[in-house]
MDAnalysis code that builds the backbone (N, CA, C; Angstrom):
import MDAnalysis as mda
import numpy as np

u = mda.Universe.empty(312, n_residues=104, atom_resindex=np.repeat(np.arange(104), 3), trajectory=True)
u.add_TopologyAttr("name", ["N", "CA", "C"] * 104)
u.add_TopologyAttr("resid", np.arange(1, 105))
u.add_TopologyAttr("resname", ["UNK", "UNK", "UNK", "UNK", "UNK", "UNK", "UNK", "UNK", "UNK", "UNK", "UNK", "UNK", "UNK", "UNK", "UNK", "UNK", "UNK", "UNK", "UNK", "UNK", "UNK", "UNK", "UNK", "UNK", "UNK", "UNK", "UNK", "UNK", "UNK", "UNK", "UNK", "UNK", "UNK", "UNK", "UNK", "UNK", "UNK", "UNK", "UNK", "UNK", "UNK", "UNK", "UNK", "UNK", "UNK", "UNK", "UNK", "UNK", "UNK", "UNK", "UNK", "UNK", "UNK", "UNK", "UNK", "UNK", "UNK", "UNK", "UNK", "UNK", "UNK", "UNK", "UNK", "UNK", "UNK", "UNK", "UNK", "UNK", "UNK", "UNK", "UNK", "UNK", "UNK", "UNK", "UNK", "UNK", "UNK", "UNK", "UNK", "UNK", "UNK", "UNK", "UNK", "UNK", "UNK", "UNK", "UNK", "UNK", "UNK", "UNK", "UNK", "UNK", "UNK", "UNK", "UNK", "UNK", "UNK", "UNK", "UNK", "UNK", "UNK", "UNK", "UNK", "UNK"])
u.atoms.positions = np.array([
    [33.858, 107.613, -118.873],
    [33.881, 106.994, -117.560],
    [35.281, 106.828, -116.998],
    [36.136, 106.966, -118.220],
    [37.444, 106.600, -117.408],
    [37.973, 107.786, -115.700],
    [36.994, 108.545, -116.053],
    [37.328, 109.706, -115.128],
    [36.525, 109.580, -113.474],
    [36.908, 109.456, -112.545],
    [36.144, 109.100, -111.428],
    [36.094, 107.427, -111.406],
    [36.892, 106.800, -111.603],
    [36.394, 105.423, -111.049],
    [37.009, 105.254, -109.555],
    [37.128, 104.589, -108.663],
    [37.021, 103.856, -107.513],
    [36.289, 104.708, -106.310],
    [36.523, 104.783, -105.246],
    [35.744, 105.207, -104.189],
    [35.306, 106.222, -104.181],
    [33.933, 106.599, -102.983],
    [33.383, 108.116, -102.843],
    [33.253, 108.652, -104.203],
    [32.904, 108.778, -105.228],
    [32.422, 109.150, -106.357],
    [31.853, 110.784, -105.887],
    [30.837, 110.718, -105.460],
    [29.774, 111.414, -105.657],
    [31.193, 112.922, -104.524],
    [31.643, 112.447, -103.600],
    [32.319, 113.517, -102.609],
    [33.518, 114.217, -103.702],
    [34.040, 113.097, -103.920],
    [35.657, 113.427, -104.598],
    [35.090, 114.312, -105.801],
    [33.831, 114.109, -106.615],
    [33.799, 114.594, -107.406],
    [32.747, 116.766, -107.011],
    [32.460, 116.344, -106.080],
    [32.174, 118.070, -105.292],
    [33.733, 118.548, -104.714],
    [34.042, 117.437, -104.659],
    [35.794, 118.444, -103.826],
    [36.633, 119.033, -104.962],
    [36.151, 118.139, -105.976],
    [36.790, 118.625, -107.435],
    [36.643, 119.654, -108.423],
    [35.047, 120.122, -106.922],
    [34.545, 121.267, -107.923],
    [33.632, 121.302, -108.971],
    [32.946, 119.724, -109.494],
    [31.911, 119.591, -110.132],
    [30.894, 119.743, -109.200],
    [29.843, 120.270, -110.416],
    [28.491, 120.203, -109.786],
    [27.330, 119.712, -110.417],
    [27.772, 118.586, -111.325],
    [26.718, 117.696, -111.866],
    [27.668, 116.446, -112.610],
    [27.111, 115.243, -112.497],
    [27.385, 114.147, -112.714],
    [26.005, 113.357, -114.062],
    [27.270, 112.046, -114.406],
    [26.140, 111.779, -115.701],
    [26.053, 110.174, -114.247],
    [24.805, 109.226, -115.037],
    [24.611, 107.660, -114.284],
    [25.425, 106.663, -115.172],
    [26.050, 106.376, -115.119],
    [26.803, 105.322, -116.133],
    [26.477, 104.210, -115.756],
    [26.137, 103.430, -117.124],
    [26.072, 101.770, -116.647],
    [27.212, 101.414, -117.585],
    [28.089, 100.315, -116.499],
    [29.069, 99.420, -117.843],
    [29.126, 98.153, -117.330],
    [29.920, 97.476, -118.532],
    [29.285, 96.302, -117.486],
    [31.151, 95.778, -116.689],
    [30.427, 94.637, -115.965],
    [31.291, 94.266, -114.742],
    [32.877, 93.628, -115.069],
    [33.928, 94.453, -114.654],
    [35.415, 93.375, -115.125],
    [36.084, 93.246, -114.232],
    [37.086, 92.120, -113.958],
    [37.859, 92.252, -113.140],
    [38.514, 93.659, -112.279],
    [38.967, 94.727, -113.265],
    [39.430, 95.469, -112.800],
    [37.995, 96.752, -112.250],
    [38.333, 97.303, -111.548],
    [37.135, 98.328, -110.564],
    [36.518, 99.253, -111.688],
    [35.537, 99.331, -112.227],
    [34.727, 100.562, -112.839],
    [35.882, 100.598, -114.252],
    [36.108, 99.270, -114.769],
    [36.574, 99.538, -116.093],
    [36.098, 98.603, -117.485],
    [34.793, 98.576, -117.565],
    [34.147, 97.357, -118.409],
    [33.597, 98.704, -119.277],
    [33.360, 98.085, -120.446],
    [32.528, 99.141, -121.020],
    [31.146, 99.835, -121.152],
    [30.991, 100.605, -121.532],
    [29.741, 101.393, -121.302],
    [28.601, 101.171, -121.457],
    [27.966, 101.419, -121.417],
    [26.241, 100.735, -121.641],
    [25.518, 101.776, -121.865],
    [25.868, 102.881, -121.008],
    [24.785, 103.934, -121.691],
    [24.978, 105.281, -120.492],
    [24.574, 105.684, -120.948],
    [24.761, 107.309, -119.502],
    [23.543, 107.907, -119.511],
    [22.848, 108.468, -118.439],
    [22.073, 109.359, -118.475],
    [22.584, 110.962, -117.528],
    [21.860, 111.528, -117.721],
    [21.801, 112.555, -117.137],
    [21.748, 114.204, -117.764],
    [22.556, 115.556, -117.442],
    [23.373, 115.515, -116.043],
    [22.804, 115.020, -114.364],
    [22.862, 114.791, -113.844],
    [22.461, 114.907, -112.265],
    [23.063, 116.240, -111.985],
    [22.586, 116.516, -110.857],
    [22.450, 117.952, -109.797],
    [23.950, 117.322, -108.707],
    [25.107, 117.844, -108.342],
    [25.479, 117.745, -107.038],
    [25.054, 118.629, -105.859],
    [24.451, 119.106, -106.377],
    [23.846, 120.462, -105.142],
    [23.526, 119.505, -103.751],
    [22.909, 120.373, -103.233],
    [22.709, 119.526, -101.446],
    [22.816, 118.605, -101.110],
    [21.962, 118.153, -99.921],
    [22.548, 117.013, -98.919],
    [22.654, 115.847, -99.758],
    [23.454, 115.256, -98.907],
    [23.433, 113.708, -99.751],
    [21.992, 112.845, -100.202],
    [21.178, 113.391, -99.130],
    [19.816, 112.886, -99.574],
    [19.303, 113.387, -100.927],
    [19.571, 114.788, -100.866],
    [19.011, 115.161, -102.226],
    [19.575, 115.052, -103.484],
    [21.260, 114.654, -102.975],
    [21.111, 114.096, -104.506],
    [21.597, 113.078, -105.068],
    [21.442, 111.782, -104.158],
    [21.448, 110.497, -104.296],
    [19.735, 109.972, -104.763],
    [18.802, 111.191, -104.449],
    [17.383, 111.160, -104.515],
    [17.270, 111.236, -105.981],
    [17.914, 112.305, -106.320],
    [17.720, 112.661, -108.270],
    [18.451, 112.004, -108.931],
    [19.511, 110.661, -108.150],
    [19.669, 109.205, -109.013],
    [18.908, 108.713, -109.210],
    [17.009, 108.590, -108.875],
    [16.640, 107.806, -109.166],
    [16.144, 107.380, -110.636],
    [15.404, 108.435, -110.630],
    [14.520, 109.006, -112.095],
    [15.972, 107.958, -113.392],
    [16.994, 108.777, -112.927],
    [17.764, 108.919, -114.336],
    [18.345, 107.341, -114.330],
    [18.649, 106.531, -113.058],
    [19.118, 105.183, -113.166],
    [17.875, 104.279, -113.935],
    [16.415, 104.285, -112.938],
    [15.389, 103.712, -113.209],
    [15.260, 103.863, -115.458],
    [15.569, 104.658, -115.702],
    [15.264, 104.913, -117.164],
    [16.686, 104.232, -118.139],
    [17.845, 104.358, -117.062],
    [18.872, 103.777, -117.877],
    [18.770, 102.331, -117.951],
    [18.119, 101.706, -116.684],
    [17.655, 100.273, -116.711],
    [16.474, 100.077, -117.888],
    [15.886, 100.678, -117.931],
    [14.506, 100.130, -118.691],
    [15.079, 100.292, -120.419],
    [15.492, 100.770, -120.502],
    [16.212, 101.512, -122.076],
    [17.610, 100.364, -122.157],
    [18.221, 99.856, -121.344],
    [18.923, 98.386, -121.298],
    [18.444, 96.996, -121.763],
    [17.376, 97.270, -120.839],
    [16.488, 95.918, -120.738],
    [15.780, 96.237, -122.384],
    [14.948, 96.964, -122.536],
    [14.402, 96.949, -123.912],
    [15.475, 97.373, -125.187],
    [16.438, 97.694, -125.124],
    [17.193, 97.670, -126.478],
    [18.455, 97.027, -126.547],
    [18.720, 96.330, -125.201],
    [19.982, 95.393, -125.316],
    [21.373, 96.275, -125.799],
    [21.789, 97.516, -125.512],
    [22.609, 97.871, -126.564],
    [23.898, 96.651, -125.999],
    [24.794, 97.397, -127.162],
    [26.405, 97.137, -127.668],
    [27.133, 97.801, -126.548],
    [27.780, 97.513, -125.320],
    [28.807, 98.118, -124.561],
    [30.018, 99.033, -125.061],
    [30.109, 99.677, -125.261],
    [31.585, 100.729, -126.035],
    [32.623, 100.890, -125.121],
    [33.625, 100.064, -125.208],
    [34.940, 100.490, -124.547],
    [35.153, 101.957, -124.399],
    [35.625, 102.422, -122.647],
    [35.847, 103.491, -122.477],
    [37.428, 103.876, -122.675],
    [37.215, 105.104, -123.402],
    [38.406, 106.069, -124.101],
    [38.725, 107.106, -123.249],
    [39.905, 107.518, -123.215],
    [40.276, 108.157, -122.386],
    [41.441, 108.195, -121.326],
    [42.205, 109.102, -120.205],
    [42.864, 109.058, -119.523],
    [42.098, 108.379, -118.478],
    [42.498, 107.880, -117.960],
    [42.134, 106.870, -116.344],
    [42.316, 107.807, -115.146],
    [41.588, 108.069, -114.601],
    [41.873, 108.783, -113.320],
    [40.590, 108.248, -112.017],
    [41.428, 107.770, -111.131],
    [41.062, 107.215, -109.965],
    [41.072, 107.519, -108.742],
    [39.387, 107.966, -108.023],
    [39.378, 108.320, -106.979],
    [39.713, 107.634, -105.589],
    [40.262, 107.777, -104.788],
    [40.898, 107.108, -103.599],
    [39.330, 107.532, -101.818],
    [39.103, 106.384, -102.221],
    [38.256, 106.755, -100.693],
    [38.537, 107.461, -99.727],
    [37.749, 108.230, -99.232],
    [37.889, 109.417, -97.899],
    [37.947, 108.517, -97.083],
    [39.220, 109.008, -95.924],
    [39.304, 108.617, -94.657],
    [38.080, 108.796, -93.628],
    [37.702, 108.045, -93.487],
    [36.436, 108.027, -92.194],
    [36.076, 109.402, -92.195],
    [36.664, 109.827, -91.576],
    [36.577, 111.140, -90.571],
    [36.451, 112.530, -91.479],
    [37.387, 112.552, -92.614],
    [37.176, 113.402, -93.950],
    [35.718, 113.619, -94.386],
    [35.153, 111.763, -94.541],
    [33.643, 111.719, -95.365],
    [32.537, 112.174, -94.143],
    [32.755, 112.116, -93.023],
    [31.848, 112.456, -91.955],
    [31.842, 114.257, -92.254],
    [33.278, 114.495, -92.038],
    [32.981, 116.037, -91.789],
    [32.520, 116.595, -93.170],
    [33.021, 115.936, -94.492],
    [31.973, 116.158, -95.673],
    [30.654, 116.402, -95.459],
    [29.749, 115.273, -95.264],
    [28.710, 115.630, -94.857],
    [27.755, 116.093, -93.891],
    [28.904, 116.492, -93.012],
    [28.328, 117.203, -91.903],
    [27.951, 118.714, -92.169],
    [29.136, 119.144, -93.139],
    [28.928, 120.464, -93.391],
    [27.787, 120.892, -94.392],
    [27.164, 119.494, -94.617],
    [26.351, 119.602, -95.535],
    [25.206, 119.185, -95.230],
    [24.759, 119.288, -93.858],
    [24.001, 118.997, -92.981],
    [23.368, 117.838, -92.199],
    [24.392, 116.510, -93.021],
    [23.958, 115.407, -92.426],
    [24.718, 115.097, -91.790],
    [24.315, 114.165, -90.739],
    [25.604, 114.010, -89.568],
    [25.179, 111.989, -90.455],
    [26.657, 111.579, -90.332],
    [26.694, 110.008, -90.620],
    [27.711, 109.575, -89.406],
])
């Protein structure tokens, strides 16, 4: 997880040239997206519109919750280099998904 924490996740990480993402749960710390892990599912799809694949978060979040709730795990400190995404300027994340057929 250390890879992709702060803003636009899902954009920064298609501009980066991925095309599938895992669901991470960790839990909550002072500092932004740096508590430890809880569990991952996936891969997810980045393919199309934002609808479609904020849509195929569901399946894989809904199961990372239920597999939480029934086995309580142990959180595992995340290892790794830190690298932090910086939110798209307005106008950047619009024309993102414009070209991708949604107008926001």
């Amino acid at each position: 997880m250390p890879y992709g924490r702060g803003g636009h996740p899902i954009e920064n990480l298609i501009l980066r040239g991925h095309t599938e993402t895992v669901i991470t749960a960790h839990r909550m710390t002072e500092e932004f997206d740096a508590g430890p892990i809880y569990g991952t599912r996936g891969p997810v799809s980045l393919a199309g519109t934002k609808d479609e694949i904020v849509a195929r978060f569901v399946d894989p979040v809904a199961a990372l919750m239920r597999w939480i709730v029934a086995e309580e795990p142990t959180p595992v400190p995340q290892v790794g280099e830190v690298v932090h995404f910086r939110r798209l300027p307005v106008a950047m994340y619009r024309d993102f998904w414009a070209g991708r057929g949604l107008h926001v």
